[in-house]
Each structure stands twice: as structure tokens, then as C-alpha cells.
BAVOTI-52264 format. One record per atom (N, C-alpha, C): x, y, z. Coordinates in steps of 0.05 Angstrom, whole numbers, plus 5000, padded with zeros to 4 digits. Layout:
N
XYZ ...
This chain:
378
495548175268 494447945254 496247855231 496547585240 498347445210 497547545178 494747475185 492247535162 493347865143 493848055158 493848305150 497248365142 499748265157 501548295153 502448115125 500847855113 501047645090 500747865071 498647995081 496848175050 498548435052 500248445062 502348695068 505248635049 505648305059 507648225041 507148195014 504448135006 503848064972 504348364966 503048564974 503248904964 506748864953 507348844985 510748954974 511848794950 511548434952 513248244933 511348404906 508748454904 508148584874 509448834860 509849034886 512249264871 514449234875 515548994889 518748934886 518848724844 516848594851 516548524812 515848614799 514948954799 514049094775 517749284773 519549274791 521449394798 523649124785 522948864781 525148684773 526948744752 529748584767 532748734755 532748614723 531248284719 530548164696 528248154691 526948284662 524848284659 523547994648 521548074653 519747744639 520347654610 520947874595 520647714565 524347644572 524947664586 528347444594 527847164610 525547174609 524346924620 524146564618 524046594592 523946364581 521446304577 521346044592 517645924592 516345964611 517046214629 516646384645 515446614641 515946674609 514846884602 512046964603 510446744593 507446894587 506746964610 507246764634 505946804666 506747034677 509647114673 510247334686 508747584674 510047654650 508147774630 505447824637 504047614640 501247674654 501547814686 502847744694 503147864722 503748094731 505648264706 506748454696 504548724711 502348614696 499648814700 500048844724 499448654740 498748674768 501248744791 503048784773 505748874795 504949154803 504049384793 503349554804 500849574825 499749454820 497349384835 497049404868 499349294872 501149234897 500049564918 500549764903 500350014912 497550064919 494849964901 492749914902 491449764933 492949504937 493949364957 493549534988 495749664981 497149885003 494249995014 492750114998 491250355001 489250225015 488050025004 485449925025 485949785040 489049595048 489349585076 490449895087 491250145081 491450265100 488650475100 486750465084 483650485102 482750255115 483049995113 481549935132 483349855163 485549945167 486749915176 486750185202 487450445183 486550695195 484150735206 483050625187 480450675194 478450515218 479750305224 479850085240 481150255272 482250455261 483750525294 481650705303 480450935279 478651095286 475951025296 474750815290 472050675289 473450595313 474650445329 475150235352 474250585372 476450755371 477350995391 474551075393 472951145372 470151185366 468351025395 468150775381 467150575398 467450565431 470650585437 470950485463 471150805487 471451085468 471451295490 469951505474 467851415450 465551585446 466651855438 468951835437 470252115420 473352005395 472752285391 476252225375 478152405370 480852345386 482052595385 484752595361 483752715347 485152805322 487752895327 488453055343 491553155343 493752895357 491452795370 493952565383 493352375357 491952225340 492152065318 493952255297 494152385294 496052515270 499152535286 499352635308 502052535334 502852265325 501452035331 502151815330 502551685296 501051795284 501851755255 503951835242 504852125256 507352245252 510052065257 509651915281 511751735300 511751535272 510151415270 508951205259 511851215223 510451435206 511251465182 513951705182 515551905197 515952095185 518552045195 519151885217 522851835225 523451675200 522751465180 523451275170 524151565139 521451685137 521251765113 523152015107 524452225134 525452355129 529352265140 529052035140 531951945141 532651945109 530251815096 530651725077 531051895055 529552165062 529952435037 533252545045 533352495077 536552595075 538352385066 538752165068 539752085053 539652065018 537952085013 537552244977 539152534973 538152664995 539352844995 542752895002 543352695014 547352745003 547952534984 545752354968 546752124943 546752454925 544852634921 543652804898 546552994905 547353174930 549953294926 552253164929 553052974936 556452824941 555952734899 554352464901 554252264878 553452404854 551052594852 550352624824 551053024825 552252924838 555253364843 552353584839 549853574853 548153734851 548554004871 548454254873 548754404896 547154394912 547354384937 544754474961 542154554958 543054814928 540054924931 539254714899 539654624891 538754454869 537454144876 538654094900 537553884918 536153884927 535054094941 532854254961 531054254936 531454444919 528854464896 528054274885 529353944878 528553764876 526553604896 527453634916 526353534943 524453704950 523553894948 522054094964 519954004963 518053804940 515453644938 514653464955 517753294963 517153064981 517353255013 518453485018 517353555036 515453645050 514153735032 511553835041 508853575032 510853405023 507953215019 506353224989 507653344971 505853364946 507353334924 509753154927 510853024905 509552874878 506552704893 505452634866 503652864849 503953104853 503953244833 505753434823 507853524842 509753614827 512853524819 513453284823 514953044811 517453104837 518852844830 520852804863 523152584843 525552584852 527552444842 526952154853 524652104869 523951774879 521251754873 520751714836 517551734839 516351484851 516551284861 515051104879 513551274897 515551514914 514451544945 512551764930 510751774910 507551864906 505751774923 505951514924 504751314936 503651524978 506251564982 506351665010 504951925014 505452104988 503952304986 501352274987 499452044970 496752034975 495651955011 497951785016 496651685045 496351865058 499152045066 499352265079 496352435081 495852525050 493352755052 490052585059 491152275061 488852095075 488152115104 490352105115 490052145141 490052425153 491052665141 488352785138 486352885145 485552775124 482652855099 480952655131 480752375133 479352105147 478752235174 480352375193 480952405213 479052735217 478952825203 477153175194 474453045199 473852895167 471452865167 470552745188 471452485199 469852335221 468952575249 471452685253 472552915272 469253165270 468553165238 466353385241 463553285239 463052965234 460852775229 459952775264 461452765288 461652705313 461252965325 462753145311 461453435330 459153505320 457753415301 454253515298 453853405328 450453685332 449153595352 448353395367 447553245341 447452835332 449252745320 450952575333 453852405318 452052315289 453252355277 452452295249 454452105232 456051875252 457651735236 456951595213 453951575219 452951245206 452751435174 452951745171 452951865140 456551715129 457451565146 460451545122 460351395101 457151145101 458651005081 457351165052 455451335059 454151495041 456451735027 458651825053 460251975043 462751835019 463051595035 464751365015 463551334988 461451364983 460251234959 460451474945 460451784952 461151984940 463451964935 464251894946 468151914935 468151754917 467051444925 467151284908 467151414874 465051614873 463351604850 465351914833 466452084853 466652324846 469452254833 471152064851 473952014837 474151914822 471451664808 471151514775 470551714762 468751844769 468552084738 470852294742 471252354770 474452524751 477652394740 475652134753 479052004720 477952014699 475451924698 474551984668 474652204650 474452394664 474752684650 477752724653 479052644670 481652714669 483952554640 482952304637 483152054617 483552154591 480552304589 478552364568 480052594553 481252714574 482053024562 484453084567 486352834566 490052854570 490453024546 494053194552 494553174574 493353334598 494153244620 493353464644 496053484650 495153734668 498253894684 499753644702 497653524722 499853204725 499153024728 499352814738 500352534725 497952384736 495752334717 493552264732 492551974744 495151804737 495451514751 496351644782 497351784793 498851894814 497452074833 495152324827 493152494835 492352444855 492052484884 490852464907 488252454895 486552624895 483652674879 482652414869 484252274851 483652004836 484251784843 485351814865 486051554878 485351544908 484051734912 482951694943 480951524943 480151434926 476351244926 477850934940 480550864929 482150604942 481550684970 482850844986 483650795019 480250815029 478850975016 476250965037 474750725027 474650615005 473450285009 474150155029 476550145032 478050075059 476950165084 476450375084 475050535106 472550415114 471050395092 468450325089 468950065098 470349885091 470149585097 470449515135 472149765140 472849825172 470049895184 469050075171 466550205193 464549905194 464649765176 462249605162 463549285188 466249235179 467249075200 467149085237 467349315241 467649415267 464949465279 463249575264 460649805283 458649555268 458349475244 456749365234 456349165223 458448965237 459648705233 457348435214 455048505225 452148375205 452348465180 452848625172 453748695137 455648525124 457648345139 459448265130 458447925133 457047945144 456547615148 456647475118 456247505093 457347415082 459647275075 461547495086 464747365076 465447185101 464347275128 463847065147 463446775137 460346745130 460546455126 460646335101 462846545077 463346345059 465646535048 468846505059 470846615064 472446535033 471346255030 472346185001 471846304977 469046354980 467046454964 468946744952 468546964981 469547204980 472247204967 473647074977 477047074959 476846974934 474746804924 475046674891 473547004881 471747084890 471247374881 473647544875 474647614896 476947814890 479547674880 480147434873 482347284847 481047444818 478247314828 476347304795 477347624775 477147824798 476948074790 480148144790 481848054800 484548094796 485147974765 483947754762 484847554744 483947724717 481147914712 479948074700 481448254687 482848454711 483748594699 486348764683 488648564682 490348514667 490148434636 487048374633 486048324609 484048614601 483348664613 481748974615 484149134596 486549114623 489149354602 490749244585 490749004566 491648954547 490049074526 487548984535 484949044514 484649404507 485549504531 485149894526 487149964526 488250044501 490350114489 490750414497 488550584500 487650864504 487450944533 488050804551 488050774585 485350914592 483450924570 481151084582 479050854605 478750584592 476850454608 479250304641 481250404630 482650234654 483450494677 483650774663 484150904677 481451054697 478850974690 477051014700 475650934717 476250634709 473850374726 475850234731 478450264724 480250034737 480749964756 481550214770 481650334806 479850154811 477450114813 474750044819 474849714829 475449654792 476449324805 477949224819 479949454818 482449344841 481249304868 480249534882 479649634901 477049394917 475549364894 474249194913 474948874907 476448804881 478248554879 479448504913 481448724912 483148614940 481548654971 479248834965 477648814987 476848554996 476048474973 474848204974 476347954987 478847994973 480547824992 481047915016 481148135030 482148295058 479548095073 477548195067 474648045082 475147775081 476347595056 475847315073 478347265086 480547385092 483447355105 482247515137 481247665134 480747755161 478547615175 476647435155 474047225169 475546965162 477946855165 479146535164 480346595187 480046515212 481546545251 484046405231 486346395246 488446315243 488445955256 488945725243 488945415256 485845355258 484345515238 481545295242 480945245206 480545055206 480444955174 482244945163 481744815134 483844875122 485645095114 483845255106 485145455109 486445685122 484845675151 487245755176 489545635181 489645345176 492745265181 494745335167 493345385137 495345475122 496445765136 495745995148 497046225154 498946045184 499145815187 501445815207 503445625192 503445645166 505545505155 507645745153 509945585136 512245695134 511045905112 510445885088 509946035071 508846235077 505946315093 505346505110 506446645122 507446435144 509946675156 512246845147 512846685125 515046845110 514647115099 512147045088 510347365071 510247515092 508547445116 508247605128 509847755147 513047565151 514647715162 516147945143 515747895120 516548035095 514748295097 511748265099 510448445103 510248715127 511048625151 511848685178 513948875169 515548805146 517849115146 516449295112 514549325113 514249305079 515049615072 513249815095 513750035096 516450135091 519650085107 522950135102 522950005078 522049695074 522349525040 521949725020 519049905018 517850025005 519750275006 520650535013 522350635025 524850634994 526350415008 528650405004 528650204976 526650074964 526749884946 529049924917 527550194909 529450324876 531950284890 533350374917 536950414913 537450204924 535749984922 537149724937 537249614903 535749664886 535149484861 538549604846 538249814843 541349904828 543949734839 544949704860 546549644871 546449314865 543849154874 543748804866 544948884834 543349084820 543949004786 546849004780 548449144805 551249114794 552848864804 551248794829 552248464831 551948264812 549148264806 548848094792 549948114761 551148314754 554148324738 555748154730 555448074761 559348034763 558547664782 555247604766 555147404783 555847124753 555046884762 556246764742 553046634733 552046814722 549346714723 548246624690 549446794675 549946794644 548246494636 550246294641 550046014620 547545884644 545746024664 544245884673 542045834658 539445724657 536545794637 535645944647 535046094636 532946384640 532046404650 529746114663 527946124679 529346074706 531645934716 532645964740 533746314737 534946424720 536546694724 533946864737 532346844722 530947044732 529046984762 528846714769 529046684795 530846704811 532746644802 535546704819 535146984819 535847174809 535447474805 534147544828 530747484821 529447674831 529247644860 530647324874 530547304897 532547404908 535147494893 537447604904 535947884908 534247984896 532848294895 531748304919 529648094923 527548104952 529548034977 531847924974 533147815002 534348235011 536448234987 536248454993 534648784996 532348764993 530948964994 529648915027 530248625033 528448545058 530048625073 533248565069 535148595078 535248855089 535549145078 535249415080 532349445101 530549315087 527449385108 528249335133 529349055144 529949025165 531449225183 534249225169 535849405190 534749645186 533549785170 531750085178 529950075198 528949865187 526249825210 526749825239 528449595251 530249665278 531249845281 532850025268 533950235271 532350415279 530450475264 529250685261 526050655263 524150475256 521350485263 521250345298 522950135304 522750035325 522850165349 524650445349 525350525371 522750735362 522750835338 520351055344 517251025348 516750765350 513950665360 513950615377 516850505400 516450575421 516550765435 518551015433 518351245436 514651335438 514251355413 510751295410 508651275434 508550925434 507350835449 508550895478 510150905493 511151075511 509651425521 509851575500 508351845502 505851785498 505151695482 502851735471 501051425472 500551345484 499851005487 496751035482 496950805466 493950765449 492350715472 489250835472 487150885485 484350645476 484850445454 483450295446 484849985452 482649825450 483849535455 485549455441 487349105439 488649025419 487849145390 490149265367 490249365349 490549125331 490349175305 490348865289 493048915279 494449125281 497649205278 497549335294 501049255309 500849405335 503549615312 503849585287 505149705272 503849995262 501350045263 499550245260 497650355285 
């Protein structure tokens, strides 16, 4: 779906501009906007999480649906194909930048790296702190794939307990940021915590079971698609003012998650209830602008990946570019588009290289057992 790969590209273009080579106060009269935007560049990651619950979760609920079971070892097989050729090209190549470039020994490399191998970098720190991010999904899929896996082997399928189990999470991961907030420091980094950030992907989840099995719950964003997206602006627009205002990251590190999560839900529901060419606002996803995001989005995963060592390398171009006597406000458009061509640039040829052939490899062994997927990328 166009719809899902757009909202793939806003994720990435928001942490490719929380990552920009020129910051906003170099802006000009660019500044206050960007500045405001500033907030929301991380967000992007926020983004990630509830399209990849409702997305994941979208594959489990369909498999659910169409063969009344779910087999867990081949979904974690195919997730493997999916995430781990791209991700472990990518540690080896860190791993000869960390011994050739920064003269580290083998075993000083390895002990740096040994977090992102096993998957638990966002708590015990990694020389690419972005890929935290990968660490939480990882222990999502999972964690998603167990539970549903033990809801289905009761006597009585007991799926219909998830959104009750969601609302626990929901509730258990706001009060342990709060206590976590409340009582810094902690041992690690509690913007980063699997634990505290898992309540994002199962909203997502929740929005899947609710979309898929229980599609009358949603009739709302159905028949007022505008409605639902001025909701989730409203609450984006919210909370960049929320973290100016909490100087102490206690109300933002608690309930912030919160607004994000169902802010961008909100938009996912009316992008996934606008068909593509009906109204106005379907035509817009077959414009150029659409497509662009969304072909942007289509590599976001290698984008995402590879983004920090694509940014170092533009910063030394743009050096030696003649950009100086331009206005601020073109430099730093000029800039940041020289950043996204090349970061797209890298997504691309990884992505061919390396996700293209391994999803077909994939789909080849292991060929999906459910109907059309809304990414044939997941």
C-alpha cells in the first residue's frame, strides 16, 4: 500500500532531520519552524513502532484468520530473512571502519559490538546508538508472536483477551517511565528501554487486531478519515509544546510516548481508510509528492541502517561546496537535500543488494501462507 510506505517515508525524512548536517538556529527565517519541528524529528522512531505493530501484527491476525493457526518458527524464519542480512552486513562493516579507521583491535571491536549482537544494545550502549531502535523491534517480535502463539493454544482460542492484554502494556509501560523519570539516574537510558517503549508497537498491534478481525470498531475513521488525521496533527502539534514546557522530562517522559502513539495512530487509520484515486484525498497518494515519500519509504529500513555514515561523509562535501554566500534558508535546504539524496542514495543500493535478493530467497523457501500483504516488504 502507497498509504503505508508515505507513512514509512515521513518516519525516515523525521530522523534523517533530527540527524541534519545544518541545524535550525542556521536557518534564518526558517528558524522558528524548524525549531518547532526539532521536537518531532525524533518522533519518527515513534512512527516506526506502530507501523511495525500494525503491520506485524497485521501478518499474524491475517495467518490467524485464513489457516486458524500460527506458526511461530516460520514467522520469526521469515523475519530473520526480512531484518538480519541488511543488519549484519552492516555491524561488519562497522566492524572493519572500528579496526582499519579508528586502529581498534579485534577484541576491542567485538566488545564494542557484542550488544548489537545479541540484540540488547539499547541497554548496554553500541558505537551506532540509532540501531536501539532495532533492538526494541527485535524483542517485539518476539515477545507478539509467544503471546498470540499461547492465547491460541488455550483449550478456547482466547485471542479476543489481546486488546485487554494491550491496555496492560499500555498502562504498565506509563507507570514504569514514571518511576523510572521519577527516580533518574537509572542503570540505562530510559528514552531507549524495551520495557518503556513497548506500549508504541502493540497500539499498533491493537489497531491490527481491531482493523482486521474487528473492522466495526473502526468505522469511525472509515467514515470521517479527515476527522481522524486532524486528530492525530492536533496531538502531534501538542506535543512539542508539552517538551518545551517540561524542563524535568518527567511529564514528557511518561505520557509522551502516549501522545505520540496514538497521534500517529490516528493518522495510520485515516491513510489506511482513504482507497487510493477516490476523493480528494486519494488522488493526492497518486501524485508525485506521494510517490516520492513513499518510494523514499520503500528503502527506509537500509536509509535507517546506514543514515549516521552517510551524514559524516555529505558534511565533508558540503565543505568544499560553494554554499557559504547563499541565505541560510536556501543552505540549509540545499544541505539537507544533499543529506536525503544521499542517504536514499545508500538505502537504495543496499536494499538491491542485499534486502532484494534476501526476500526473495525468502519468499522462495518460505512463501507466505496468507493473502495479499499490505507490504510485500514485511
Amino acid at each position: 500500500m502507497v498509504q503505508l510506505d508515505f507513512l514509512r517515508g515521513v518516519a525516515i525524512l523525521l530522523v534523517l532531520f533530527t540527524h541534519s548536517i545544518v541545524q535550525p538556529d542556521e536557518a534564518g527565517c526558517l528558524r522558528p519552524v524548524l525549531t518547532y519541528l526539532r521536537f518531532l524529528g525524533p518522533t519518527g522512531v515513534d512512527l516506526f513502532f506502530v507501523l511495525s505493530g500494525f503491520l506485524v501484527g497485521g501478518l499474524l491476525f491475517r495467518e490467524l484468520r485464513t489457516t486458524g493457526r500460527l506458526d511461530v518458527r516460520r514467522f520469526l524464519i521469515r523475519r530473520a530473512f526480512r531484518i538480519w542480512p541488511s543488519y549484519f552486513v552492516f555491524l561488519a562493516a562497522l566492524f572493519v571502519g572500528l579496526t582499519l579507521f579508528q586502529h581498534k583491535t579485534i577484541g576491542e571491536s567485538l566488545f564494542v559490538l557484542w550488544p548489537n549482537l545479541l540484540h540488547v544494545q539499547n541497554y548496554f550502549g553500541t558505537p551506532r546508538w540509532h540501531t536501539w531502535s532495532l533492538a526494541v523491534e527485535e524483542h517485539f517480535y518476539l515477545t507478539l508472536p509467544l503471546v498470540l502463539g499461547l492465547l491460541i493454544t488455550r483449550p478456547k482460542s482466547r485471542v479476543a483477551m489481546l486488546p485487554w492484554i494491550a491496555v496492560g502494556v499500555f498502562i504498565l509501560c506509563a507507570l514504569l517511565r514514571l518511576q523510572a523519570y521519577a527516580y533518574r539516574p537509572t542503570h540505562y537510558n530510559p528514552y531507549t528501554a524495551t520495557h518503556l517503549r513497548m506500549d508504541s508497537l502493540f497500539f499498533g498491534v491493537l489497531l491490527a487486531y481491531l482493523y482486521h478481525l474487528i473492522p466495526q470498531r473502526l468505522e469511525f475513521a472509515a467514515r470521517s478519515p479527515l476527522k481522524t488525521l486532524g486528530l492525530g496533527l492536533a496531538l502531534l502539534f501538542v506535543f512539542p509544546l508539552l517538551e518545551i514546557k517540561d524542563r524535568g522530562n518527567l511529564v514528557v517522559g511518561s505520557i509522551g510516548s502516549i501522545i505520540l502513539y496514538v497521534g500517529y495512530g490516528c493518522i495510520l487509520l485515516a491513510a489506511v481508510h482513504t482507497p487510493v484515486g477516490k476523493g480528494w484525498v486519494g488522488r493526492r497518494w497518486e501524485g508525485f509528492t506521494a510517490r516520492t515519500v513513499a518510494f523514499i519509504g520503500y528503502f527506509s529500513y537500509p536509509i535507517y541502517l546506514w543514515h549516521i555514515d552517510t551524514n559524516r561523509p555529505v558534511a565533508k562535501l558540503v565543505d568544499h561546496l560553494p554554499l557559504a554566500n547563499l541565505p541560510p534558508e536556501l543552505r540549509w535546504l540545499g544541505v539537507f537535500g544533499i543529506y536525503v539524496l544521499a542517504a536514499l542514495a545508500a538505502g537504495v543500493v543496499f536494499g538491491l543488494l542485499l534486502e532484494k535478493p534476501s526476500l526473495a530467497l525468502r519468499d522462495r523457501l518460505f512463501p507466505t501462507r496468507t493473502p495479499l500483504e499490505p507490504s510485500k516488504r514485511h
